[in-house]
C-alpha positions as a printed Julia matrix, in Angstrom:
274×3 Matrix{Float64}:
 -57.42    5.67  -38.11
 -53.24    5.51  -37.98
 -51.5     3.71  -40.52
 -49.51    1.23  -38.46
 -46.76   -1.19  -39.82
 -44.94   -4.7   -38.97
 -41.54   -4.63  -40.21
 -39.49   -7.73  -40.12
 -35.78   -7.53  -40.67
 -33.22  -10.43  -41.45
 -29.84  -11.03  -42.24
 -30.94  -12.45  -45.51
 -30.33  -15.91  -47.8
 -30.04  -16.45  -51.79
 -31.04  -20.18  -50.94
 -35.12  -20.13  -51.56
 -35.08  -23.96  -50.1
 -33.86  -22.59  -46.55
 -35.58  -18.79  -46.84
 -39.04  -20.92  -46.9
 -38.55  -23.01  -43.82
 -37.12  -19.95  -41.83
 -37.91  -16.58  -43.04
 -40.97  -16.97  -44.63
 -42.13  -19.09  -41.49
 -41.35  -16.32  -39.28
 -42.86  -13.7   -41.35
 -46.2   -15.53  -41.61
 -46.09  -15.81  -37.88
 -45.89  -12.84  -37.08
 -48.46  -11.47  -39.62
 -51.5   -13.7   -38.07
 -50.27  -12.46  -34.53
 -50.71   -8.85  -36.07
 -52.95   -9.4   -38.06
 -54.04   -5.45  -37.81
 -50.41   -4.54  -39.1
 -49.59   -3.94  -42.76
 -46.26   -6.4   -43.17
 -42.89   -5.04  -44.86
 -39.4    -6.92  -44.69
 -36.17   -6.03  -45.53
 -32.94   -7.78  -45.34
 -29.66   -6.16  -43.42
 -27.1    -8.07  -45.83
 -25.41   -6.16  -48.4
 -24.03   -8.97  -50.01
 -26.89  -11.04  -49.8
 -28.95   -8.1   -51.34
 -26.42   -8.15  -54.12
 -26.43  -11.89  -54.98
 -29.81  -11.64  -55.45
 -30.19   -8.48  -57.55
 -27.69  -10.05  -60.09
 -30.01  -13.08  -60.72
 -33.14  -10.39  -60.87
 -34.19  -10.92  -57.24
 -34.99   -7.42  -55.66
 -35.3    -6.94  -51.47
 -35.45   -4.0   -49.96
 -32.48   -2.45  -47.05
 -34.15   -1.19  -43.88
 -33.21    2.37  -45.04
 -35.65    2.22  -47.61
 -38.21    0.6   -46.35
 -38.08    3.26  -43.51
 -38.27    6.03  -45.78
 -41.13    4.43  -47.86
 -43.3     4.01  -44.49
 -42.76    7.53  -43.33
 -43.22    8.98  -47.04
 -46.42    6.66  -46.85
 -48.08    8.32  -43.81
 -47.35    4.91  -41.2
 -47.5     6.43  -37.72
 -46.89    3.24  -35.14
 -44.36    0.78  -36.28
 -43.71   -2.31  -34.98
 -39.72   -4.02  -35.53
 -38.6    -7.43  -35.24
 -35.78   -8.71  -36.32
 -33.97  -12.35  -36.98
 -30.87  -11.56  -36.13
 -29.18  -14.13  -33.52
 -27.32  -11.76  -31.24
 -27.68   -7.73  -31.09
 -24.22   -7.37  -33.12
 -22.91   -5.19  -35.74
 -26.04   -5.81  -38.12
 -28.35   -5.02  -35.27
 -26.72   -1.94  -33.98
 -26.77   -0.64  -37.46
 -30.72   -1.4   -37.55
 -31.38    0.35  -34.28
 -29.06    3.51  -35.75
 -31.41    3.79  -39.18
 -34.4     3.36  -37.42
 -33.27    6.31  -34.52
 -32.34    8.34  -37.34
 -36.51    8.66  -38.04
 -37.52    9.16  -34.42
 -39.31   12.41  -35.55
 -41.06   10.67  -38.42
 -43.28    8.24  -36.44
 -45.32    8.39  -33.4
 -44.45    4.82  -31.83
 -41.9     2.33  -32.58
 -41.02   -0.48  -31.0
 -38.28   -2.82  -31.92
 -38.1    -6.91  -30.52
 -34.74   -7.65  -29.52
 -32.62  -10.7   -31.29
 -32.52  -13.98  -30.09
 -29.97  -13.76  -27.9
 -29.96  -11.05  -25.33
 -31.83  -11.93  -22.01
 -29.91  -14.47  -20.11
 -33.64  -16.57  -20.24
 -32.98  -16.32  -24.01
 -29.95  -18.56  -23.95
 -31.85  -21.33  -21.63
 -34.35  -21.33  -23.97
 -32.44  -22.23  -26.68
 -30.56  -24.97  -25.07
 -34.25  -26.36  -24.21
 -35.43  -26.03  -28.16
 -31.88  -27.8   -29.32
 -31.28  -30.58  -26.82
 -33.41  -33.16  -27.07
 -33.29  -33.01  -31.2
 -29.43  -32.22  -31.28
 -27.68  -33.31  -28.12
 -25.81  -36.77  -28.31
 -25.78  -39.29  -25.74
 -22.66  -40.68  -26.1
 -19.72  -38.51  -24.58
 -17.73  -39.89  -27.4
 -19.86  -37.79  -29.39
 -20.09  -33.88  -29.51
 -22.54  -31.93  -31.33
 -20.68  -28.95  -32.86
 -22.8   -25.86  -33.6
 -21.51  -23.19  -36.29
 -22.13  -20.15  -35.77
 -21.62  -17.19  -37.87
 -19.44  -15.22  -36.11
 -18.51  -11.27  -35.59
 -16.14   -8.93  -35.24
 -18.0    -7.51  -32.17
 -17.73   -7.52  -28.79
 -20.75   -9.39  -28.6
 -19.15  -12.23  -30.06
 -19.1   -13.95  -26.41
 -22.75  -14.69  -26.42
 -21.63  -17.71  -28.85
 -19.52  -18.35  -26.19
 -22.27  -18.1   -23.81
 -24.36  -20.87  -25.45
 -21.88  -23.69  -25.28
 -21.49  -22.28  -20.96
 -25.15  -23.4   -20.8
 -25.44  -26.18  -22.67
 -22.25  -27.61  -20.19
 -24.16  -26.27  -16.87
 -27.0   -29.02  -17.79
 -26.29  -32.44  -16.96
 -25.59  -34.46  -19.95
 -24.95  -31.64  -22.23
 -21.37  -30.96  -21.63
 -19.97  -32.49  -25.04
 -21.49  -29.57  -27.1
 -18.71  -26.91  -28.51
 -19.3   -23.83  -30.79
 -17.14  -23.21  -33.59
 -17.41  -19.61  -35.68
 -17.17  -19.01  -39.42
 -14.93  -15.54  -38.13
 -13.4   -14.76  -35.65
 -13.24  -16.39  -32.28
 -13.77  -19.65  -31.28
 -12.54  -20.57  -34.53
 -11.52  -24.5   -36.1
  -8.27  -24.74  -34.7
  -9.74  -23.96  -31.01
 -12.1   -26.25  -31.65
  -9.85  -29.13  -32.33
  -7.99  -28.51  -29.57
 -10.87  -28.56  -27.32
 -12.78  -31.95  -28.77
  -9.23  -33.57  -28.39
  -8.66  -32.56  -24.88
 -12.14  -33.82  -23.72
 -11.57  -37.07  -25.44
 -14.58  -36.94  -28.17
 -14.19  -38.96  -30.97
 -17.04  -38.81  -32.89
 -18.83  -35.28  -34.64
 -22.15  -34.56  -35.47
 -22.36  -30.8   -37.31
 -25.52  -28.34  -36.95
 -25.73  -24.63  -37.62
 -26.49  -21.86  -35.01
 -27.82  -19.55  -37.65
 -31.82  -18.59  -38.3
 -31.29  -19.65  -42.0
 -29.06  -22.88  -43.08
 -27.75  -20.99  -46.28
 -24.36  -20.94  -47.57
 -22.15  -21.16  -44.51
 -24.06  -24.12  -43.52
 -24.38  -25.75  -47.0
 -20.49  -24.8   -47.88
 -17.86  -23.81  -44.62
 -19.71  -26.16  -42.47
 -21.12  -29.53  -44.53
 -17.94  -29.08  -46.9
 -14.65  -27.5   -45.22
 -15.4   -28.18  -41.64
 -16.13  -31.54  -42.05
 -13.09  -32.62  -44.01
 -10.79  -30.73  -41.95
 -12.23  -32.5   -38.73
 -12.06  -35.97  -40.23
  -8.18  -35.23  -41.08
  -7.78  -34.37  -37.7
  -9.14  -37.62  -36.86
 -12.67  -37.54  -35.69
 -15.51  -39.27  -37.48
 -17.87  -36.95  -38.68
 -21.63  -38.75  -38.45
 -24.03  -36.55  -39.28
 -24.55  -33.39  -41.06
 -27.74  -31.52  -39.8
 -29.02  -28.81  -42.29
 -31.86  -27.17  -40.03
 -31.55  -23.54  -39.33
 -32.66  -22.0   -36.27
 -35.76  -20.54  -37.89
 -36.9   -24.09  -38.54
 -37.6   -24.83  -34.35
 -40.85  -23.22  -33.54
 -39.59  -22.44  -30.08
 -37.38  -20.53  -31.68
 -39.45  -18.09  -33.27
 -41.54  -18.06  -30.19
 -38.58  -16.57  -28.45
 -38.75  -13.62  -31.04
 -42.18  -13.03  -30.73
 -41.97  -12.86  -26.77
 -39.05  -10.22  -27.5
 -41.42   -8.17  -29.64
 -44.51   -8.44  -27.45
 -42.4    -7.22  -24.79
 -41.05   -4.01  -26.53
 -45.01   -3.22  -27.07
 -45.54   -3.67  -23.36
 -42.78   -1.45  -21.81
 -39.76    1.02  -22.9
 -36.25   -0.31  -22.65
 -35.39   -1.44  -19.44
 -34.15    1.79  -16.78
 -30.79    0.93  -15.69
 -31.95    1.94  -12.09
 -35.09   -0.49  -12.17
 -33.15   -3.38  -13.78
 -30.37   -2.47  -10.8
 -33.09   -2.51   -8.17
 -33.95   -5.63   -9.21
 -31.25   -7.31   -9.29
 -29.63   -6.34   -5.53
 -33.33   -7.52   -4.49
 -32.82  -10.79   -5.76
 -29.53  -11.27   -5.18
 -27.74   -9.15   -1.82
């Protein structure tokens, strides 16, 4: 009988208080869905890993736990990830685990959360109700983490669909780094009139940018720029089980089929749509 493996990756936290909510959650999840599967995690963050090696906490990169499997005799593998959009951290997961195509005999890896356009619908749906003001002198503001990549747009993308649903156009996204970042947002929340803030974080984990850049520094420099700040929410995205159920559909459908043929998903399309 094969030795097969579930291997869940995240980005990481050193707050224990958010880590059980999100990323234990998720793990646990996904262990009594595969319940066949011997579970290993690993976190992506090299910071994160060294914050918590300092105060004697040791977690494993997903170089190591790679090697480990394959050294171990693991022949079907099975990859999920927490990561929000397929950016620089995910791109560097899919590289490592390429780099041991020859070592395994299946592996299959689930997507992030964002990266079907059904993927950002769904989210709106798990957020709305919960998050969404009903005043329009109210916004919600999510935080996002941010990234130097390309795919930075698909925060960009999330505030688009929130606005395409009636009701939910006074929701704005504001990034940690690089772009859309605070003084965008003012701009924007001034030029639609909004007077009034309410703060949550787009992240799987409400860790430090949520605790610190976003409950500290973003709300003071939003209430000296005028705007009345009324709630704080400290709920990470890992929290909402829709959420996770969106990962979980991303992994069962890597088991079902390859990665998409850019003919098929062409055909498609012009079917649909010409």
């Amino acid at each position: 009988m094969s030795k097969i493996a579930l291997f869940m990756v995240h980005f990481g936290t050193t707050h224990n208080d958010t880590k059980e909510l999100t990323i234990d959650k998720m793990n646990k999840k996904f262990a009594n869905e595969f319940k066949d599967y011997d579970l290993f995690t690993a976190y992506t963050s090299r910071i994160v890993l060294k914050r918590l090696k300092d105060r004697g906490e040791i977690y494993s990169t997903p170089l190591r736990v790679l090697n480990a499997l394959a050294d171990q005799g693991y022949e079907e593998l099975l990859i999920q990830t927490s990561h929000v959009i397929p950016g620089i951290e995910y791109e560097n997961l899919v590289r490592e685990v390429n780099s041991f195509s020859n070592r395994f005999k299946s592996v299959k890896i689930g997507k992030p959360l964002l990266y079907y356009i059904d993927d950002y619908k769904k989210c709106v749906e798990a957020l709305a109700d919960e998050y969404v003001p009903k005043s329009k002198k109210e916004a919600l503001v999510l935080v996002c983490h941010g990234t130097d990549s390309p795919l930075a747009t698909s925060y960009a993308m999330i505030e688009y669909v929130f606005a395409l649903i009636d009701g939910y156009d006074n929701v704005f996204v504001v990034c940690t780094k690089a772009y859309p970042l605070m003084d965008t947002l003012i701009k924007k929340l001034k030029k639609s009139g909004v007077e009034e803030v309410r703060l949550a974080p787009f992240m799987f984990v409400a860790g430090e940018h949520a605790k610190n850049d976003m409950a500290v520094t973003y709300k003071e420099e939003l209430e000296e720029n005028g705007f009345k700040v009324n709630q704080v929410i400290l709920k990470g995205l890992g929290e909402f089980d829709a959420i996770q159920s969106i990962f979980l559909n991303h992994l069962k459908l890597a088991i079902e089929k390859d990665d998409e043929d850019i003919a098929d998903f062409k055909k498609e399309y012009i079917e649909k749509y010409l």
